[in-house]
C-alpha positions as CSV (number, residue, x, y, z in Angstrom):
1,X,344.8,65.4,24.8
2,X,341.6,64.0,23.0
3,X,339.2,66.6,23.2
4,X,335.8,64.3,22.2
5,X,333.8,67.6,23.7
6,X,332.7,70.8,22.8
7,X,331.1,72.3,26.3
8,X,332.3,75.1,27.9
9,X,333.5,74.0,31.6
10,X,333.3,76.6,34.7
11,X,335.6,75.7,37.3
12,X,337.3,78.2,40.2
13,X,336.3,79.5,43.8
14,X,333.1,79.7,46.1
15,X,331.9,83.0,45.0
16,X,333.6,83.6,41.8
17,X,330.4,83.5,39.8
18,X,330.0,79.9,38.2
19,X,326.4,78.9,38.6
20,X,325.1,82.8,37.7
21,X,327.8,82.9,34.6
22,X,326.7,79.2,33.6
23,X,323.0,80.1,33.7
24,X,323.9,82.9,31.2
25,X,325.8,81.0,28.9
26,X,323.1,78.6,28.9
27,X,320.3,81.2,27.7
28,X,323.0,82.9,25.3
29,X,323.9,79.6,23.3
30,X,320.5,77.4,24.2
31,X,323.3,74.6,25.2
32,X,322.1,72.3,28.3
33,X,323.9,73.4,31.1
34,X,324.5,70.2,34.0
35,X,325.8,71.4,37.5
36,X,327.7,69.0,39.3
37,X,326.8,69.7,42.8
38,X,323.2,70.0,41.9
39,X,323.9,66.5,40.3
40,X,325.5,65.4,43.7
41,X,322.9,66.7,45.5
42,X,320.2,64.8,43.6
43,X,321.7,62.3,44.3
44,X,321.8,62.5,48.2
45,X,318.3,63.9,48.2
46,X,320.7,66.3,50.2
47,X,321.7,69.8,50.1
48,X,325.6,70.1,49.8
49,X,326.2,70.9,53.3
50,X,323.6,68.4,54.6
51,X,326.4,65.5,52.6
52,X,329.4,67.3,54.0
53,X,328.1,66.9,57.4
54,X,326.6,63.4,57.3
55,X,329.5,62.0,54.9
56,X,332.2,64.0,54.9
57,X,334.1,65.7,52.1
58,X,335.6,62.5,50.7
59,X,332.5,60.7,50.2
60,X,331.0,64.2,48.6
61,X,334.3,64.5,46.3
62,X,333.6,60.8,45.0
63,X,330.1,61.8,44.2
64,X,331.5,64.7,42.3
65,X,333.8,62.3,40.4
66,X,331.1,60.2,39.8
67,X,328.9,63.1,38.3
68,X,331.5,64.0,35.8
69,X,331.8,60.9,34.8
70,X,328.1,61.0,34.1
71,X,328.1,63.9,31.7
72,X,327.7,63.1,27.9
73,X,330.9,63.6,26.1
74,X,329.2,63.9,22.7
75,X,326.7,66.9,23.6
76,X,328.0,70.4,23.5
77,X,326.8,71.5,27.1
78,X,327.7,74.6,29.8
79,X,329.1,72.5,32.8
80,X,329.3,74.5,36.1
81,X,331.7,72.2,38.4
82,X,332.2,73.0,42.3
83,X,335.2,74.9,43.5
84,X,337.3,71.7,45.0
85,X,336.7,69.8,41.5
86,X,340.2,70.2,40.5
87,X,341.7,68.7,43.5
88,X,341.8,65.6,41.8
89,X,343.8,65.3,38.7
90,X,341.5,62.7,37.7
91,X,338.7,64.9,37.6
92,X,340.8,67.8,35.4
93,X,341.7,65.1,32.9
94,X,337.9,64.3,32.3
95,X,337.0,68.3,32.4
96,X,339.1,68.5,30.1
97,X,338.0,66.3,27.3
98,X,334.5,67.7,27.4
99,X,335.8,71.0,26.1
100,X,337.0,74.1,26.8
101,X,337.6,74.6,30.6
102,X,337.3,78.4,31.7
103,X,338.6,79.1,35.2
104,X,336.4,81.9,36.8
105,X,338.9,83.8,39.2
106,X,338.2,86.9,41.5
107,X,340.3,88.4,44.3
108,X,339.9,86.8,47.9
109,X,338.2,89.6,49.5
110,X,335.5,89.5,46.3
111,X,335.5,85.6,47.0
112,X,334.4,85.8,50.6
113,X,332.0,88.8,50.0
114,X,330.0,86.8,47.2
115,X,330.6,83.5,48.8
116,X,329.5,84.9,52.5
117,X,326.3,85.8,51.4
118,X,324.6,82.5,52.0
119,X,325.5,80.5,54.8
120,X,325.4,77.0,53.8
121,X,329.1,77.3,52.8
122,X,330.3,73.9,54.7
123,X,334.1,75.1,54.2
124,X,333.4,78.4,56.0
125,X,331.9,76.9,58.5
126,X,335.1,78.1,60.3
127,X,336.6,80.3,63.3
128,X,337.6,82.9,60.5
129,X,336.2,82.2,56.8
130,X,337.6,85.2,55.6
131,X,341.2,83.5,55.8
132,X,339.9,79.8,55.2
133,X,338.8,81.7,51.7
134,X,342.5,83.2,51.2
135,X,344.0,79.7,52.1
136,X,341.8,77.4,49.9
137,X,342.5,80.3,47.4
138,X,346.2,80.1,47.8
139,X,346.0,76.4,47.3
140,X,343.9,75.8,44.5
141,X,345.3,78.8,42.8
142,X,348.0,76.9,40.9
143,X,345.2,73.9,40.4
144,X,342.5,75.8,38.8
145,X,346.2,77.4,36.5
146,X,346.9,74.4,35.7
147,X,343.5,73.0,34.5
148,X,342.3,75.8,32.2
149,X,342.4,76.9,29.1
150,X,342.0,80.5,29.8
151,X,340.7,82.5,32.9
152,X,338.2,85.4,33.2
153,X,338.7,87.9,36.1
154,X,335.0,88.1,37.5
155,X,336.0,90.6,40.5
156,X,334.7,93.7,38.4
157,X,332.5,92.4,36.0
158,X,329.0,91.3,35.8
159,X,327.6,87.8,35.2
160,X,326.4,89.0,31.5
161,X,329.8,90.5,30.8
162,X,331.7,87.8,32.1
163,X,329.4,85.7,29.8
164,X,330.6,87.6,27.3
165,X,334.2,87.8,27.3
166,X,334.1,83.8,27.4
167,X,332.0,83.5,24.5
168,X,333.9,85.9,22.6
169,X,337.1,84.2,23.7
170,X,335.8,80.6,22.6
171,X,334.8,82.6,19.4
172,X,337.9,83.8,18.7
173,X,340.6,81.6,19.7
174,X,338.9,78.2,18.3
175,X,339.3,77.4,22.1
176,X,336.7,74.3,21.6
């Protein structure tokens, strides 16, 4: 696959650490860092769950689509993506060619502990969010597999180290 980029590209779970990891690796290289449900969210003039529940998911996941599309392929950049962005395989294949895609993964119980902390979660918005977490978990699993190049286990770590084994990996392996 053409690789045209050279960003490093967060992807995983509510909770697993990506906007807190990717404003670290922003202030560790000085790279711009672009968030794409910030960037959907500008758009809407619309907090996330405000879109989910005026336009639904699919109208938010075309946004999202939209956004990536958006990003510039030639500048080296930290993207932070939301945790349904590899549901499409369209949006994987354009993660991709930006750079280096790093899937952020924790344990389900660490997932809804982080993730339960603020409560404008629109998928939790459930009977029992503790299992809607191990179910999307369960799904996406093999997606977020899949679309990375390597993954970094977030459960035990903190933001700064989980910075840092993702730089050092990049470093090492040529990942990007």
């Amino acid at each position: 696959m053409d690789r045209s980029g050279k960003s490093i590209v967060l992807i995983g779970m509510m909770g697993a650490g990506k906007s807190s990891v990717g404003r670290r690796l922003q202030g560790r290289t000085g790279l711009a860092r672009f968030d794409t449900d910030e960037m959907v969210s500008t758009k809407f003039g619309l907090a996330i769950p405000e879109i989910f529940a005026r336009h639904g998911e699919e109208v938010f996941r075309d946004a999202e689509t939209e956004a990536i599309g958006e990003l510039p392929w030639t500048q080296s950049a930290v993207v932070v993506t939301g945790g349904g962005i590899v549901l499409r395989d369209a949006n994987v294949d354009l993660l991709k060619r930006l750079g280096a895609v790093v899937w952020l993964e924790a344990d389900a119980d660490t997932l809804f502990e982080r993730a339960s902390r603020r409560g404008n979660r629109p998928l939790l918005k459930t009977e029992n969010p503790r299992d809607t977490i191990a179910t999307l978990l369960q799904e996406r699993a093999p997606l977020y597999a899949k679309a990375a190049d390597f993954r970094v286990d977030t459960s035990k770590r903190t933001h700064d180290e989980v910075a840092d084994v993702i730089l050092e990996a990049i470093e090492s392996r040529s990942v990007i």
